[in-house]
Backbone as numpy.savetxt, mean C-alpha at the origin, in Angstrom:
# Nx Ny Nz CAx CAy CAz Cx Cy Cz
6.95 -5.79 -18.92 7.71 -4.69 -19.43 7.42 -4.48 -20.90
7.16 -3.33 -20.85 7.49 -3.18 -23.05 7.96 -1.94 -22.75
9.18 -2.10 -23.50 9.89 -1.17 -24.54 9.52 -0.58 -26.04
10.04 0.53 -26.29 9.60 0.61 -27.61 11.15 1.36 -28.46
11.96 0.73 -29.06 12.95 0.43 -29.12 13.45 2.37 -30.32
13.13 1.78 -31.42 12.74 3.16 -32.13 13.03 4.33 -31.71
11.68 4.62 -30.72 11.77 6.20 -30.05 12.37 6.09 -28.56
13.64 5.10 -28.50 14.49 5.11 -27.18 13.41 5.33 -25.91
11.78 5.05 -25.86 11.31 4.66 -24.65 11.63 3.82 -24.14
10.47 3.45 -22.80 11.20 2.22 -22.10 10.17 2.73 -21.27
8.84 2.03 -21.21 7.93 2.25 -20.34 7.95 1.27 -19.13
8.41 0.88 -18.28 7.99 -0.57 -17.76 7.37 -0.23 -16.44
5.95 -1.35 -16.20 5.60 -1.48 -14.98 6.00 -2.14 -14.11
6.77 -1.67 -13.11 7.26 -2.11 -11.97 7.20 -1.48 -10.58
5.68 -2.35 -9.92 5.54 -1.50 -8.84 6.41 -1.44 -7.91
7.53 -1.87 -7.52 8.89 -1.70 -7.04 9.60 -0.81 -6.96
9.80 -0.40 -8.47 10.33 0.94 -8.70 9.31 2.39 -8.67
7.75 1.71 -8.17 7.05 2.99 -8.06 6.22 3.76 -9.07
6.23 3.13 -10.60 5.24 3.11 -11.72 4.30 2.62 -11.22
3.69 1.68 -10.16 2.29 1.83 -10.40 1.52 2.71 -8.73
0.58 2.57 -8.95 -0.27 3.43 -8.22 -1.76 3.06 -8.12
-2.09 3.19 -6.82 -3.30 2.54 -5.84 -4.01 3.55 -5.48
-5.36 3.97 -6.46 -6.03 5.36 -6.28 -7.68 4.78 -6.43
-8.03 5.95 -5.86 -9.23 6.49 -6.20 -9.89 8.05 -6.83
-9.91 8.31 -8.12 -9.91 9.15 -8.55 -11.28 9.78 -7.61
-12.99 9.19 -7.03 -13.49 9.33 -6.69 -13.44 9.79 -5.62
-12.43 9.42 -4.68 -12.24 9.52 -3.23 -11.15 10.29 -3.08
-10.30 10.84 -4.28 -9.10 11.61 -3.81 -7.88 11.27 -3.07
-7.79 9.65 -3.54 -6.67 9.20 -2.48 -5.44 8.30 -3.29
-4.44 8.37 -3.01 -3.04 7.62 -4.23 -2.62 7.05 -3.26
-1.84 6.28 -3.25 -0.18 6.04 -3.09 0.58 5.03 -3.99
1.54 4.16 -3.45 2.19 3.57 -4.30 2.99 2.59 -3.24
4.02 1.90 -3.91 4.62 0.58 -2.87 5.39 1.68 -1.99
6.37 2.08 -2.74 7.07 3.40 -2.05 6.93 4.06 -0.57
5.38 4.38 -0.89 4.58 5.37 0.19 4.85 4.32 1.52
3.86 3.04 0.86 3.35 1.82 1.57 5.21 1.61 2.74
5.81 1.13 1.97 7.02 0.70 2.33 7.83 1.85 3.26
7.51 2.99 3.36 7.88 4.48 3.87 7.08 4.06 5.72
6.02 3.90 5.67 5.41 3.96 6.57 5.50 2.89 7.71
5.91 1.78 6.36 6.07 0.41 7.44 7.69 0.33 8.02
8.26 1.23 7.30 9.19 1.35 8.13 9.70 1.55 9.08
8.99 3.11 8.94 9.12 4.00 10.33 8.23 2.69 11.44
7.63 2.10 10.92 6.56 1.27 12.45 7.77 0.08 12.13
7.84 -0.65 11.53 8.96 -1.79 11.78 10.39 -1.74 11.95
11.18 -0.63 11.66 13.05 -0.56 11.93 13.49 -1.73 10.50
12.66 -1.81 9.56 12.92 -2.96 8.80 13.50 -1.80 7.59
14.57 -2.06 6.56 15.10 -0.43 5.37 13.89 -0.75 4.50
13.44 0.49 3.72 12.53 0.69 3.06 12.92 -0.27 1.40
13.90 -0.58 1.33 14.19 -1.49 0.23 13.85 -2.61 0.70
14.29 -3.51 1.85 13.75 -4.49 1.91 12.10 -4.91 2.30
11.65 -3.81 2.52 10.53 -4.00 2.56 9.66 -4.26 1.04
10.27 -3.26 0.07 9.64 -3.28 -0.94 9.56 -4.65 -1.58
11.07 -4.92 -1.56 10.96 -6.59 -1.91 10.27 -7.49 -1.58
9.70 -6.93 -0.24 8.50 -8.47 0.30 7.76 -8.27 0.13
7.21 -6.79 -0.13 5.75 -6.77 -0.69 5.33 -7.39 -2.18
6.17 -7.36 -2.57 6.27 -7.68 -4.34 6.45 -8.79 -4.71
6.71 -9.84 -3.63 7.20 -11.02 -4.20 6.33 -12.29 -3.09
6.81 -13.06 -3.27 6.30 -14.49 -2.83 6.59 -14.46 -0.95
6.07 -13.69 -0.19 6.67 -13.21 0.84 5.15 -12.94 2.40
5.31 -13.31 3.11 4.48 -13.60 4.32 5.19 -12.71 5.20
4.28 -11.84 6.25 4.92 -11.54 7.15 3.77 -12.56 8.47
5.06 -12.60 9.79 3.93 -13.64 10.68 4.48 -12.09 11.81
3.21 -12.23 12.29 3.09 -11.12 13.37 3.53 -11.63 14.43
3.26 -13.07 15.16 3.84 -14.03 15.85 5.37 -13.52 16.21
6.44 -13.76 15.14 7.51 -13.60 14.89 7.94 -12.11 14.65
7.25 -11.34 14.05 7.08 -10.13 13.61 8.51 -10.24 12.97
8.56 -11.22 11.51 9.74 -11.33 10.33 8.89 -11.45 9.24
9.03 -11.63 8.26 9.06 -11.59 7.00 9.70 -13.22 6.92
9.05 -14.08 5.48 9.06 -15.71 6.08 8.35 -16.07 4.32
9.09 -17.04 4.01 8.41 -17.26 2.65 7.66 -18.46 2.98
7.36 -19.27 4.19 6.04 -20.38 4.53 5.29 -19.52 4.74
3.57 -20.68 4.20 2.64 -19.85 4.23 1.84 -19.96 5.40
2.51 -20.54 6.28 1.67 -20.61 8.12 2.70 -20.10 8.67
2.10 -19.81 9.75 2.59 -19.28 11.14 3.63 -20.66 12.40
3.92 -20.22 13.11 4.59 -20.94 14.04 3.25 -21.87 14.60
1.80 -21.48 14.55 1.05 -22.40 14.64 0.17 -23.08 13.97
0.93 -22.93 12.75 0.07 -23.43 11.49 -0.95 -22.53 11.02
-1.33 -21.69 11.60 -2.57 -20.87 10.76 -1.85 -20.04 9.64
-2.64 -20.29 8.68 -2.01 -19.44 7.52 -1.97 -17.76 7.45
-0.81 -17.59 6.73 -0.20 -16.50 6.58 -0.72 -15.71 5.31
-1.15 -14.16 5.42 -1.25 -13.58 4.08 -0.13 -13.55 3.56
-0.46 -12.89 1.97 1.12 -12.22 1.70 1.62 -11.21 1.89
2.15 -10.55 2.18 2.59 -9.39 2.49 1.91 -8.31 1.92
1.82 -8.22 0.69 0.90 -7.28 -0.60 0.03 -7.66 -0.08
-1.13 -8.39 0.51 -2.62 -8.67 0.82 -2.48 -8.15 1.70
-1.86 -8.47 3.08 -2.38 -7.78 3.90 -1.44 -6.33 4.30
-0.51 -5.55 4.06 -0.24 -4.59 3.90 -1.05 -3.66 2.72
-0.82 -3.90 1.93 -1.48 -3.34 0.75 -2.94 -3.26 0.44
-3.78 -4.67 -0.25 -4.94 -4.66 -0.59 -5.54 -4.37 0.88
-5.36 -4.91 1.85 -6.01 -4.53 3.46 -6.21 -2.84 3.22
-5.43 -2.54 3.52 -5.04 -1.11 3.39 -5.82 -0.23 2.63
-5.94 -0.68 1.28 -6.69 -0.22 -0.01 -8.17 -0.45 0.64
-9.01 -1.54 0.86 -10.47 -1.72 1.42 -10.24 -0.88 2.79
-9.45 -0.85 3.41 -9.81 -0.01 4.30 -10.17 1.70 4.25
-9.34 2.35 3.67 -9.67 3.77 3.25 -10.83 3.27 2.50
-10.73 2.93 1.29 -12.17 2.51 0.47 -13.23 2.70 1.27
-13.66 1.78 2.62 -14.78 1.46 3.32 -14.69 2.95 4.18
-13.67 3.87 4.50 -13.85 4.58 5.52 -14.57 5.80 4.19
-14.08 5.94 3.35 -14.33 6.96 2.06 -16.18 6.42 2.20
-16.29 5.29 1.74 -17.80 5.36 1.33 -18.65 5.29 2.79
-18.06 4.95 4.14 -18.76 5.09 5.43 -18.92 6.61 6.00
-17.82 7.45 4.94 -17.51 9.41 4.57 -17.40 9.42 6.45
-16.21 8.24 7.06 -15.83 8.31 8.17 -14.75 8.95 8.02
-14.62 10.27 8.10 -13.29 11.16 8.32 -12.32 11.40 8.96
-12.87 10.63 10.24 -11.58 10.18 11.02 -10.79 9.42 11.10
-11.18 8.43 10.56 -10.40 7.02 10.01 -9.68 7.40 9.14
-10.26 8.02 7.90 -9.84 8.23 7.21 -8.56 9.01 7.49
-8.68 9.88 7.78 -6.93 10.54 8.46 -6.66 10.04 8.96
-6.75 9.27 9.92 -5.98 8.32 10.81 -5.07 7.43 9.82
-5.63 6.70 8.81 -5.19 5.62 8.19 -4.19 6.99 7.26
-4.80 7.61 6.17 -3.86 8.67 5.64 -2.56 9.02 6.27
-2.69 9.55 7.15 -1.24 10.18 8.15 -0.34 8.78 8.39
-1.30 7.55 8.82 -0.08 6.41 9.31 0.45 5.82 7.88
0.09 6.08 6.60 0.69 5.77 5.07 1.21 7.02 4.66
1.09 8.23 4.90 1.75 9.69 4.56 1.36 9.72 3.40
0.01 9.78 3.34 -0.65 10.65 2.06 -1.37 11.62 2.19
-1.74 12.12 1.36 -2.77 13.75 1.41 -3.84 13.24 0.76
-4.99 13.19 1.30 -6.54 13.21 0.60 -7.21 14.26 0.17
-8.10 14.10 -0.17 -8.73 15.28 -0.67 -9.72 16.06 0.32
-9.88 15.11 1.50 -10.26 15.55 2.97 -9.57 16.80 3.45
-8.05 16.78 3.32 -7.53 17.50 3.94 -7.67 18.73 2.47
-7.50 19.06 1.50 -7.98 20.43 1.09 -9.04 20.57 0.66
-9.68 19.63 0.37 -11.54 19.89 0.28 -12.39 18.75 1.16
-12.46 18.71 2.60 -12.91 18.29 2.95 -14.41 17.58 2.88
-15.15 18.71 2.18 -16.33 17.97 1.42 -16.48 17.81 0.01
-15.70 17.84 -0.72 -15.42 17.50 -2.01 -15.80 16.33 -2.66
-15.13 15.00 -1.73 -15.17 13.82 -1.88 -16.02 13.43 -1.54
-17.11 13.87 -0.97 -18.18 13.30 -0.48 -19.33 13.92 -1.25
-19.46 14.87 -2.01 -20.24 15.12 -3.16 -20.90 14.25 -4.10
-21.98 13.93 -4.01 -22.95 13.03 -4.65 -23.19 13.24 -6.10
């Protein structure tokens, strides 16, 4: 966090509250925990606050169980990502790889199941401009 006391700012990064943001200026694509946490909702019945919290913090989900779990294995010992790795950074290499594979169907596919707008959808060849 920094503040800057003086001119009554108060900048702070907290991707929680939705200051930060997961883009590609190249590829035309954003979101944020927010978005992330919006989507996994609607697919898990889990509230969009508590989700945010597990992405952000010291937090495993086991598919096994399909909970949220602060050990870092599974019910059979195989280890667990963190929630942010594999919701998030997963997520991020995936559009990434579909953007530079200029696989467009994936690419919406993955877009629509996070509820973002690419640059596919109003300039479809835009982003793929060399």
């Amino acid at each position: 966090q920094w503040a800057h006391d003086d001119d009554k700012l108060n900048f702070q990064v907290e991707p929680v509250k939705g200051t930060v943001i997961f883009s590609s200026g190249r590829f035309g694509w954003a979101f944020n925990l927010n978005d992330m946490s919006a989507a996994l909702e609607k697919k898990s019945g889990n509230s969009q606050g508590n989700i945010l919290r597990k992405l952000w913090d010291y937090n495993f989900y086991d598919p096994h169980r399909k909970r949220w779990t602060t050990t870092t294995t599974d019910v059979h010992g195989k280890p667990l990502k963190p929630g942010f790795c594999q919701f998030v950074l997963d997520a991020i290499w995936a559009i990434a790889n579909a953007c530079i594979a200029r696989d467009l169907a994936k690419l919406k596919m993955m877009s629509d199941a996070i509820g973002i707008e690419t640059s596919t959808e109003s300039h479809p060849r835009s982003m793929f401009n060399d």
